[in-house]
TORPA-864178 format. One line per 8 residues: their letters; for each residue y, z, x of C-alpha. Coordinates in steps of 0.02 Angstrom, whole numbers, plus 50000, padded with zeros to 5 digits. Layout:
<atoms>
A	Y/Z/X | ... $
</atoms>
This chain:
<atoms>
XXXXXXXX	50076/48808/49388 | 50121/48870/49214 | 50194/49063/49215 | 50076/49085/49080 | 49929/49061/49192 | 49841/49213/49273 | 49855/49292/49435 | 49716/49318/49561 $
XXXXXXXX	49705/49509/49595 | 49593/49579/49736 | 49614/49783/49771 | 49650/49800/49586 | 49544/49968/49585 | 49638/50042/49741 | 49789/50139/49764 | 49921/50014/49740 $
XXXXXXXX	49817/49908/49636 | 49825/50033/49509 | 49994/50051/49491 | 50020/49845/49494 | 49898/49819/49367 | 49990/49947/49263 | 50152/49860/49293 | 50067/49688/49278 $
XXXXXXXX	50016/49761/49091 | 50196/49810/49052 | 50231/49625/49074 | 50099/49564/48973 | 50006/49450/49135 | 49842/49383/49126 | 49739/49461/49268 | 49593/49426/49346 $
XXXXXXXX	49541/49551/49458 | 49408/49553/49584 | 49309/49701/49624 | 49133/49744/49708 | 49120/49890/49567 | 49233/49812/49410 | 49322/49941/49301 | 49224/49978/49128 $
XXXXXXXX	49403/49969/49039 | 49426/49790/48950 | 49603/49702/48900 | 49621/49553/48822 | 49740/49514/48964 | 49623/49579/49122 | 49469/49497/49162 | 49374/49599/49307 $
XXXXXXXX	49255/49503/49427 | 49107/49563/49529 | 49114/49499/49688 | 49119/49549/49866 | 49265/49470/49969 | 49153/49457/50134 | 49027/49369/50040 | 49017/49163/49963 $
XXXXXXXX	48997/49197/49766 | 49043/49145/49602 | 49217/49234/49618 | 49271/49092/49726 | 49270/48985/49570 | 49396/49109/49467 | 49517/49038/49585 | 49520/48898/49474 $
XXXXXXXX	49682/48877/49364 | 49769/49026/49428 | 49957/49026/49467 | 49951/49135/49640 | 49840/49262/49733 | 49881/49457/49750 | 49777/49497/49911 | 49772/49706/49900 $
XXXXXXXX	49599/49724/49991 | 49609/49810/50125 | 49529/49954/50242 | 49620/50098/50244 | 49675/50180/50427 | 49539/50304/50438 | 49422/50164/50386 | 49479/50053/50522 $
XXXXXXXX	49447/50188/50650 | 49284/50227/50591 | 49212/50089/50594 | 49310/49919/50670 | 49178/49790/50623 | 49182/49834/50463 | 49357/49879/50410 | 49389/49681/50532 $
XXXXXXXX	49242/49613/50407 | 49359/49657/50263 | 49548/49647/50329 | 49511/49481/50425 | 49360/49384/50373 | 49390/49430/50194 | 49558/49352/50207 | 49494/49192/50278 $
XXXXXXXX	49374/49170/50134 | 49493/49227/50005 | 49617/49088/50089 | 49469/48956/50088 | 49449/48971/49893 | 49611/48990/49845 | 49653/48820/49947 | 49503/48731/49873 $
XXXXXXXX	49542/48782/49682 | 49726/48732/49730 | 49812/48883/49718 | 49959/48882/49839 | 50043/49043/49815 | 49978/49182/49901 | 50066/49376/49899 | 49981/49472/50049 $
XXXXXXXX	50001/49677/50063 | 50034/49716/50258 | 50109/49863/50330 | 50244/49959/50433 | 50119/49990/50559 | 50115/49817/50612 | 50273/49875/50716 | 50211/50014/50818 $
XXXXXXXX	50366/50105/50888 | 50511/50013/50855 | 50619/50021/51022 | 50756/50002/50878 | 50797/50056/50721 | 50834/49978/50571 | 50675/49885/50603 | 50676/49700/50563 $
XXXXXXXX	50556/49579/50503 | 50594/49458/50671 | 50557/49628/50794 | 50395/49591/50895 | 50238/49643/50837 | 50153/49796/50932 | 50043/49897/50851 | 49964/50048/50893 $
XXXXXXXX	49837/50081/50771 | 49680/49977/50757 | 49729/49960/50546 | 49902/49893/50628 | 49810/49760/50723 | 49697/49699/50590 | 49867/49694/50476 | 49934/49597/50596 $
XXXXXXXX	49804/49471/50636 | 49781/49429/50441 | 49988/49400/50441 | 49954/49271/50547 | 49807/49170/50448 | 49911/49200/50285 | 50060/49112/50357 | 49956/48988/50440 $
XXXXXXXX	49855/48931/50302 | 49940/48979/50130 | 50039/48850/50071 | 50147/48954/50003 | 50159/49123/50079 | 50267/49309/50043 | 50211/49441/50168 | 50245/49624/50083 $
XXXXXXXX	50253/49744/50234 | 50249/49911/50153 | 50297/50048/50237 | 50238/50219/50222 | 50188/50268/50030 | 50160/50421/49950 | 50143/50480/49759 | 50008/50505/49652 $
XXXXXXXX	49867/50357/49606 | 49841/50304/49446 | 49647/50357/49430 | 49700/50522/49494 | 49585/50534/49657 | 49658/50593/49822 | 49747/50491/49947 | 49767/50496/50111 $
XXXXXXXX	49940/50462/50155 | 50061/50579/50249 | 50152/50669/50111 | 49998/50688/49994 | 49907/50781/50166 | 50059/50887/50190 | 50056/50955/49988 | 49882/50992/49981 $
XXXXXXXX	49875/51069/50160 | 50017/51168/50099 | 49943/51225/49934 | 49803/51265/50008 | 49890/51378/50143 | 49865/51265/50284 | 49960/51233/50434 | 50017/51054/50442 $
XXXXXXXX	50035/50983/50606 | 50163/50861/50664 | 50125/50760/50827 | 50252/50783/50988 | 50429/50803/50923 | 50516/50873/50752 | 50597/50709/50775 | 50454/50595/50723 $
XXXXXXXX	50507/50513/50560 | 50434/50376/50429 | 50533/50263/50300 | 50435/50307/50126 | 50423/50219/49991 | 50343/50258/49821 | 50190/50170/49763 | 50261/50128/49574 $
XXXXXXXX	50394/50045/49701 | 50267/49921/49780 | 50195/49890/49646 | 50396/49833/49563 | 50416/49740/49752 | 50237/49628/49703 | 50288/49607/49531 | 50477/49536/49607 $
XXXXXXXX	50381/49432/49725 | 50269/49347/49589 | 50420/49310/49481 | 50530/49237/49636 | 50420/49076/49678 | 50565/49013/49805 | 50522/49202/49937 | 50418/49174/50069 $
XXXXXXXX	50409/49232/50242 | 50379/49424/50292 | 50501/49564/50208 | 50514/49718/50221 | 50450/49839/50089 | 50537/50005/50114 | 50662/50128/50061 | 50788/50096/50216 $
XXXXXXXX	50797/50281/50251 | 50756/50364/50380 | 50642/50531/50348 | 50604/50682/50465 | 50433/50735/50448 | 50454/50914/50481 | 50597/50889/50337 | 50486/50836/50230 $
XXXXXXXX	50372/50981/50264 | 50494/51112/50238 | 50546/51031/50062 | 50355/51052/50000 | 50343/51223/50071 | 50521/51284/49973 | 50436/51207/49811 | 50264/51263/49810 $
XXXXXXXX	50328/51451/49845 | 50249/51445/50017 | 50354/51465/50191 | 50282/51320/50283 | 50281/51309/50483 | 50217/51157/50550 | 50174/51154/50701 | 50225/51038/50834 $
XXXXXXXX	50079/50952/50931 | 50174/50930/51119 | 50031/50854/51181 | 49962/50752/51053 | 50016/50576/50988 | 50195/50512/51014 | 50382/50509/50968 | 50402/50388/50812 $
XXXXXXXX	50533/50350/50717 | 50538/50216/50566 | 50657/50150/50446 | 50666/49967/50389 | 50787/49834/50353 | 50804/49801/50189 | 50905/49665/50161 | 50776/49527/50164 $
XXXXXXXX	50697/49606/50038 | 50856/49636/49921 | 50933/49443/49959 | 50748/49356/49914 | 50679/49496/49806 | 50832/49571/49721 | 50713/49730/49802 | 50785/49901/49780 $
XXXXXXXX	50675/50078/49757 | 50709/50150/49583 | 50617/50308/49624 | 50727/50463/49701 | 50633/50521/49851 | 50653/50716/49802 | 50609/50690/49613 | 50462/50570/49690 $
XXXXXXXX	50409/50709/49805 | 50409/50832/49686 | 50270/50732/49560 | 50171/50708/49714 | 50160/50906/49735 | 50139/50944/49557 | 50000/50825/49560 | 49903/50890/49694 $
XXXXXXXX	49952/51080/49641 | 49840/51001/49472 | 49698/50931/49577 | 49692/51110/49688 | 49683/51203/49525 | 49555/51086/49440 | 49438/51109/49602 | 49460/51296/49594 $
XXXXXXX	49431/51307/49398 | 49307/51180/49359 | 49254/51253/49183 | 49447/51260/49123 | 49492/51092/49182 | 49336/51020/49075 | 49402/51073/48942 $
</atoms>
């Protein structure tokens, strides 16, 4: 397929959609993103869709001359524990549709978003891609299940486990992800709670960084398999707590939950990622972390000053 051909978006509208179709802009692609409520803003370059993913319509023939699929769609975690059937109606049976069209318009490449949480608790650290599955979240699950018809049935697949992002989104709204909870519990003179030991840990990544980890994928045809999407370093929680607290001014205590959740630690293996990728995070975690508080300390202040933020 030509390079000049477009790309198959779905999630373009979410949190790292945003940022991708940003990049994907930078590099002047032609887009054609799929959305059940398509963005009002036009580009000669992006074409937006209305169309559900769970549902047969005339998005499956947009398929149709494109040069791979970016499958963002997803339910998020809290989603998937809300409500199963639905967030498995998206993560699963919106894949198999989605992999149905893109086979009969005869696009083989196929770039699916999956997750750290696949894993579980790693029994080891660095975690590789060829560790056994075991998740422990319902989201994790689903991920991993939609892995599995992605390798199956793509005919050309790269599986982008992510693992745990933070920063701001490009619309602006809140997001739930760890870091983002801790600012704006902090700024808002919260406790933030941290669940069994002040050893618990995540591997975070940036979200302008998945979004440069899809755009490597797209341009390296030849890397396929599952890699690793993460910063290989390994980050306490309650670290990452304190370092919010000493910049917003506040002294922050989190607490430690004995008897809730479980010790888990995560950092990834990145060299999958930087052989078939040429994958490395541009984005310094402090500087990273800092943008994320400034941008919440902005939301906190907007929702506490409505008539000056209007303005």
């Amino acid at each position: 397929m030509p390079a000049k051909a477009p790309l198959f978006v779905t999630g373009a509208s979410g949190y790292v959609g945003g940022h991708f179709l940003r990049e994907a802009r930078r590099r002047r692609w032609r887009l054609r993103c799929l959305a059940r409520t398509p963005s009002r803003r036009r580009g000669d370059r992006v074409r937006w869709i209305q169309g559900d993913l769970c549902r047969k319509g005339k998005w499956e023939r947009s398929l149709k001359g494109c040069r791979a699929v970016i499958h963002l769609a997803t339910a998020s975690l809290l989603e998937c524990e809300r409500d199963p059937a639905a967030a498995a109606a998206v993560i699963l049976d919106g894949t198999r549709r989605l992999l149905d069209a893109a086979r009969r318009a005869g696009v083989k490449r196929v770039i699916f978003a999956s997750s750290s949480e696949v894993y579980g608790d790693p029994p080891r650290l660095p975690v590789r891609e060829s560790d056994p599955l075991s998740p422990l979240s319902i989201y994790g699950f689903l991920k991993a299940c939609a892995e599995i018809l992605v390798l199956r049935h793509a005919a050309s697949a790269c599986v982008l486990r992510f693992f745990n992002l933070y920063g701001e989104a490009v619309d602006g709204r809140p997001r739930e992800t760890v870091l983002n909870l801790f600012a704006r519990r902090i700024l808002a003179g919260e406790a933030v709670a941290i669940d069994r030991s002040p050893k618990n840990s995540r591997d975070f990544l940036h979200v302008q960084d998945a979004a440069q980890a899809l755009a490597a994928a797209i341009n390296r045809e030849e890397a396929s398999g599952v890699i690793n999407i993460g910063s290989g370093c390994e980050t306490r929680l309650l670290a990452a707590a304190r370092k919010i607290g000493a910049w917003a001014g506040h002294r922050a205590h989190p607490k430690i939950r004995s008897g809730a959740g479980r010790l888990r630690r995560m950092r990834a293996a990145t060299r999958r990622a930087q052989a078939l990728l040429d994958f490395f995070p541009r984005q310094n975690f402090d500087d990273g972390l800092r943008q994320t508080l400034r941008a919440e300390r902005a939301r906190l202040h907007a929702c506490r000053n409505p008539s000056s933020s209007a303005k």
